[in-house]
C-alpha positions, 0 to 999 in steps of 0.5 A, spaced: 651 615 469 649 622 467 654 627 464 653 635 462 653 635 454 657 641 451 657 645 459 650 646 458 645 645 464 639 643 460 642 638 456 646 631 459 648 624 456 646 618 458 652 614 458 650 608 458 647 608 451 650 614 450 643 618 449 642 626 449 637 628 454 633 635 455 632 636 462 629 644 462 624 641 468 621 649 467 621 648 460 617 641 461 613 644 465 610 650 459 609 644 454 605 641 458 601 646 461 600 648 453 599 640 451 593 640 457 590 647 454 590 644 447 587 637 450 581 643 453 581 647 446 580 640 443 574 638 447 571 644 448 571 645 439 568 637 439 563 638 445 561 645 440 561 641 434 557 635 437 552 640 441 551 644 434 549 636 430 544 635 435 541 642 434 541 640 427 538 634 429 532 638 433 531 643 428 530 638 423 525 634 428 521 639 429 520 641 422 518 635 421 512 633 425 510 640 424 509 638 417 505 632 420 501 635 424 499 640 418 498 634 413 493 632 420 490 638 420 488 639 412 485 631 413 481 634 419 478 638 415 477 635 410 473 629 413 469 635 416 467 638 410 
């Protein structure tokens, strides 16, 4: 059996184990609209994050074989003269 707390609508207690209960329906609605947000916000920033490792990861491939491919050339050419 539920009962309204202090006249209010938005709170009731549970008789049972005597717990308080929020019941703002709208309310809850609000906090997980934002909460969902949040998850979104959250995601995005992390995907963002991972994107820019792995530009970093690319970037740092990239000098890499250029430097090889330099280090090839200059003995290239030294076999050739």
């Amino acid at each position: 059996m539920k009962a309204n707390f202090e006249n209010r609508s938005d709170i009731i207690r549970d008789m049972n184990n005597k717990a308080i209960l929020y019941v703002n329906k709208e309310k809850l609605l609000d906090y997980k609209s934002k909460k969902e947000l949040t998850n979104k916000y959250d995601n995005l920033t992390s995907d963002i994050n991972n994107i820019k490792n792995e530009i970093k990861d690319l970037k740092n491939n990239l000098k890499e074989l250029i430097s090889c491919m330099k280090e090839t050339l200059q003995n290239e050419n030294r076999k050739i003269n």
